[in-house]
C-alpha positions as CSV (number, residue, x, y, z in Angstrom):
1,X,52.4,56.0,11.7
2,X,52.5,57.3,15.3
3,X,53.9,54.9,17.9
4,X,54.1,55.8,21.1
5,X,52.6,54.2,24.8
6,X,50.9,56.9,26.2
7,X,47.9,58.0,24.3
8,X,47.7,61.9,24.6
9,X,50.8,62.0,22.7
10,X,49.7,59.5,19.7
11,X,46.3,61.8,19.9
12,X,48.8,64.9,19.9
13,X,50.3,64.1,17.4
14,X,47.7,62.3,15.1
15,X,46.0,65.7,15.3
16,X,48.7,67.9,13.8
17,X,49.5,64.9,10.8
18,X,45.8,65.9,10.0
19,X,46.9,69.2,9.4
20,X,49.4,68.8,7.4
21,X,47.4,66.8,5.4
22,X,47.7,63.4,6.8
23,X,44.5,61.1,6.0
24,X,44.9,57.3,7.2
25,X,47.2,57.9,10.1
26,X,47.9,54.6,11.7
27,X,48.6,54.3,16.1
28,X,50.5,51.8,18.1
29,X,51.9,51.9,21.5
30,X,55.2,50.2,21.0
31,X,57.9,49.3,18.7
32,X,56.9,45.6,18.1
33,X,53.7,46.5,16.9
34,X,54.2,49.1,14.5
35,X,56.5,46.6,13.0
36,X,54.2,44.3,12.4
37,X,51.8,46.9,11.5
38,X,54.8,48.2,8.4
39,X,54.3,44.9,7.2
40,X,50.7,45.5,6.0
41,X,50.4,49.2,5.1
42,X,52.2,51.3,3.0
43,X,53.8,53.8,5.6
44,X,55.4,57.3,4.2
45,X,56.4,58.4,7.9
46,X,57.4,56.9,11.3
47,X,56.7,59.4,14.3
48,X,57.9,57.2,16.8
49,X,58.8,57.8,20.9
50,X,62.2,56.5,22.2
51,X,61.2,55.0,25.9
52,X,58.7,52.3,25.1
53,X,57.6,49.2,27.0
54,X,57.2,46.4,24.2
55,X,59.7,47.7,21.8
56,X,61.5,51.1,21.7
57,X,62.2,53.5,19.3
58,X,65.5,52.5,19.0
59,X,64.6,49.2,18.1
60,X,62.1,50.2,15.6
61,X,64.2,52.4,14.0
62,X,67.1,49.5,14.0
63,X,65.1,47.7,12.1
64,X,63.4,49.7,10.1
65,X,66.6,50.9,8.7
66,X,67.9,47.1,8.5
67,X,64.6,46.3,6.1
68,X,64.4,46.7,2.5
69,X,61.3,47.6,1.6
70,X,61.3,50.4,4.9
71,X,64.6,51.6,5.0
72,X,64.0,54.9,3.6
73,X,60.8,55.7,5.7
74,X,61.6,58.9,7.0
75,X,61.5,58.4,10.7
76,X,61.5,61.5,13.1
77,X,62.3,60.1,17.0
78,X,60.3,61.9,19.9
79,X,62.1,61.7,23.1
80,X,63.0,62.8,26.4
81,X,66.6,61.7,26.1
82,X,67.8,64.8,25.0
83,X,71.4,63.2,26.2
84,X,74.2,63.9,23.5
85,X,74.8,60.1,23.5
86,X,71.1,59.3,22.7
87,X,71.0,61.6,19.5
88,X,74.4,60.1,18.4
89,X,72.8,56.7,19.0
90,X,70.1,57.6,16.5
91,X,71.6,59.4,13.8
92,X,73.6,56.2,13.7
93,X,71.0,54.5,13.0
94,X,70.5,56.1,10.6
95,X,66.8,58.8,12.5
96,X,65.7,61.3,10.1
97,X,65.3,63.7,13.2
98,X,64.2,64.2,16.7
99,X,62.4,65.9,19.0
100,X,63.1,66.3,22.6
101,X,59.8,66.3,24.7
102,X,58.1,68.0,25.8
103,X,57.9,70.0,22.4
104,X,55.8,71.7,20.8
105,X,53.1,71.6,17.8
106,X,55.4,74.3,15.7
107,X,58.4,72.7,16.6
108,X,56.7,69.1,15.3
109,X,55.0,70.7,12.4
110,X,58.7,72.0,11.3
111,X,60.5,68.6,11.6
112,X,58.3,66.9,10.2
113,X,58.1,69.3,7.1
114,X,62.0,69.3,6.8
115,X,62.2,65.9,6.7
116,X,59.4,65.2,4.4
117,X,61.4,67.9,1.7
């Protein structure tokens, strides 16, 4: 799943999941939907952005990790808060990893394939 509010990045992104061998790649513009969206289809990774109007990433991923049947979705964060605090925030909350935009397709291609290991 691929949640993030502006559209180049969800089609960014959607693109290099296909490479890696992603077939039904599910995209939502905020937090509050892709929760919803969790609750119907069987999700093996949450690529999610942290600024988000209508749910952040930091909500999602909150919750997520709060859920029983979700909790141990990997969940890789995209974000421009590259601020120390942020990252502490997240890997409180238990993020499987981030990545600061912008960033690029290697860089995505090598999180996401640590944290699928």
């Amino acid at each position: 799943m691929v949640v993030d509010d502006h559209g180049m990045t969800r089609d960014l992104v959607r693109t290099i999941l296909r490479g890696l061998g992603f077939i039904n790649i599910l995209t939502v513009e905020n937090g509050r939907a892709a929760y919803k969206m969790l609750e119907t289809n069987n999700v093996k990774l949450i690529v999610c952005d942290w600024n988000m109007p209508g749910g952040s990433g930091i909500e999602l991923l909150r919750a997520v990790r709060e859920h029983p049947q979700f909790k141990d979705v990997p969940f890789l964060m995209l974000t421009a808060e590259a601020y120390k605090e942020s990252v502490e925030e997240a890997m409180k909350q238990g993020v499987s990893d981030y990545v600061a935009k912008p960033f690029t397709a290697d860089v995505l291609v090598a999180k996401i394939t640590g944290i699928l290991k």
